[in-house]
N, C-alpha and C positions, 0 to 999 in steps of 0.2 A: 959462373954465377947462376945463369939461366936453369944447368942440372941441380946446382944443390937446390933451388927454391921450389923443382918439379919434384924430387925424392917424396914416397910415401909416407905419411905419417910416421911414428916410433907406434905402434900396436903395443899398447899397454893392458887392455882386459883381454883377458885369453880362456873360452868357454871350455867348463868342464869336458867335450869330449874330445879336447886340443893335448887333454892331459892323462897320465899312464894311468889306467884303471887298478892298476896295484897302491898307487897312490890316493887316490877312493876307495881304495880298501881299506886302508889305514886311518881315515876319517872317520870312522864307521860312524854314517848318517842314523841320527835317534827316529820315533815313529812324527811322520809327517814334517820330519826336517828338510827341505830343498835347498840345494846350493841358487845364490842369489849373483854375486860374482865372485870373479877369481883373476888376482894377477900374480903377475911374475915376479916374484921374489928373491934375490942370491940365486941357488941352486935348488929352489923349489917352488913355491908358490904361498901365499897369503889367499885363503878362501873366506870368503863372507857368506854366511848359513843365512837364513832366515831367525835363526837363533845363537849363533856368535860366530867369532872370528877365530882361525886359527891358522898356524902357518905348515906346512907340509913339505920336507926338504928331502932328495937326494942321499942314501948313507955311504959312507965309504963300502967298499968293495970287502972290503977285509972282515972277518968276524960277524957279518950280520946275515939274520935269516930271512928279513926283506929288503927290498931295495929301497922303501920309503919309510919317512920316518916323520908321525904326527907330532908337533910343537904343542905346547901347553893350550888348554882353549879358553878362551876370555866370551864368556857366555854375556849374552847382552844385560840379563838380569844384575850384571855385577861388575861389568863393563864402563871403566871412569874414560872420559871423555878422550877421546886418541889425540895426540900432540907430536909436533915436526920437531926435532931436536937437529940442530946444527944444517939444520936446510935439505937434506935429504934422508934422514933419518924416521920412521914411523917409529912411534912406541904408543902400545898397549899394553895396557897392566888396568889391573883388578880394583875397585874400588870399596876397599874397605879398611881399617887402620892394622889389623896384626899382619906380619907376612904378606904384605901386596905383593905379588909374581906381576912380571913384567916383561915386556920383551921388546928390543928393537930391530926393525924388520928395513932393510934397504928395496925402496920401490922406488920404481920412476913415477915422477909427480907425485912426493907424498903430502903436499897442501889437500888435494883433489882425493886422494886415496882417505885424508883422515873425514876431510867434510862428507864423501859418501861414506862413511863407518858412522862418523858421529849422526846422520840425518838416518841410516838404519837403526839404528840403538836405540831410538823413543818405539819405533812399530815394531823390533825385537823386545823390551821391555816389553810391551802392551800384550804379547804373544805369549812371554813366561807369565807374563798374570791371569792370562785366561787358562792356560794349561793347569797351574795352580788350583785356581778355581774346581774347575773339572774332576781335580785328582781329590780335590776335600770334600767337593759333592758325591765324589764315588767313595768315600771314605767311611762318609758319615754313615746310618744306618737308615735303613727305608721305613718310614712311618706302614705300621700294617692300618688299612684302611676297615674302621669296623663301622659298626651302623650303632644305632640308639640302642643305651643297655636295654634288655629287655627287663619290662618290670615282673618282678615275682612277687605275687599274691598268697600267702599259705594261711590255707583257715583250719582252726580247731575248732573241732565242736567236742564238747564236753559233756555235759549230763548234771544239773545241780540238781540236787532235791532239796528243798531248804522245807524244815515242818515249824509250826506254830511254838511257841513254849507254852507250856502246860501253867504257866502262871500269870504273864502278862499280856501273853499272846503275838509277841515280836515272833517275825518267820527268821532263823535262825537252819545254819546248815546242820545236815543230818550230821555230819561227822564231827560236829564241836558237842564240849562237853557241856557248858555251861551258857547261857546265854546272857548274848552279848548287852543286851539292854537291864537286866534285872540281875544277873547273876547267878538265877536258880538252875540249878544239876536239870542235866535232862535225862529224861525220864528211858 
């Protein structure tokens, strides 16, 4: 009884470089994504990103051209709360009503495996809003920055000659015929 109570813990988080780098290859990390944790899964692993969960499993030998094989990813932005089905069962699936994708994931401890997913999922949420953000503010178009219209002044100068009428003596333009106060012909 003394040896079983000394035995090590069960090692349940298992750090990325614990794991086959072909296996990370097949994750293919997006820009500025870091893995956060990772445990042990069936025949392959459940990794938690800074931006979602996904499971990464072992392929048979037969017919495949890598060894590892990436599971569906359940990105935090769309990520429903993770829940223990039948007491050791994890499942994650997608939150939205058409075709939610799903998946149940056998881990040890998954009470503990869903509470650290579901306490990631608000600061991965918070992380696709600001990337979002980011990508609409690079989207939009850049205001060009000008200064005060400049004002345009355009002056005419023209030339009138206006002569007298010959009958009632109103100044009247050279180039009218009659003038404009009396009516008489100019001369």
């Amino acid at each position: 009884m003394a040896l079983s109570a000394q035995r090590p813990p069960h090692r349940v988080v298992t750090t990325p470089d614990q794991i086959d780098p072909g296996a990370l290859g097949e994750l293919a990390l997006l820009e500025r994504e870091r893995i956060v944790r990772v445990w042990k899964s069936g025949a392959g692993f459940l990794i938690m990103t800074n931006l979602r969960c996904t499971e990464i499993w072992r392929r048979p030998k037969l017919f495949s051209s890598s060894d590892w094989e990436a599971g569906p990813n359940f990105f935090f932005y769309n990520l429903a709360t993770p829940k223990v089905q039948f007491g050791r069962f994890l499942r994650l699936s997608e939150d939205h009503e058409r075709n939610p994708q799903s998946v149940r994931l056998v881990v040890h401890d998954p009470h503990r495996v869903a509470q650290e997913v579901a306490d990631a999922r608000s600061e991965g949420q918070a992380e696709w809003l600001r990337r979002r953000a980011g990508a609409e503010a690079r989207a939009r178009p850049t205001p060009v920055a000008r200064g005060p219209t400049p004002l345009v002044i355009r002056e005419v100068v023209r030339e009138v000659v206006k002569v007298p009428c010959s009958f009632c003596g109103t100044l009247m333009l050279e180039s009218a015929r009659h003038c404009p106060a009396c009516g008489a012909p100019q001369r």
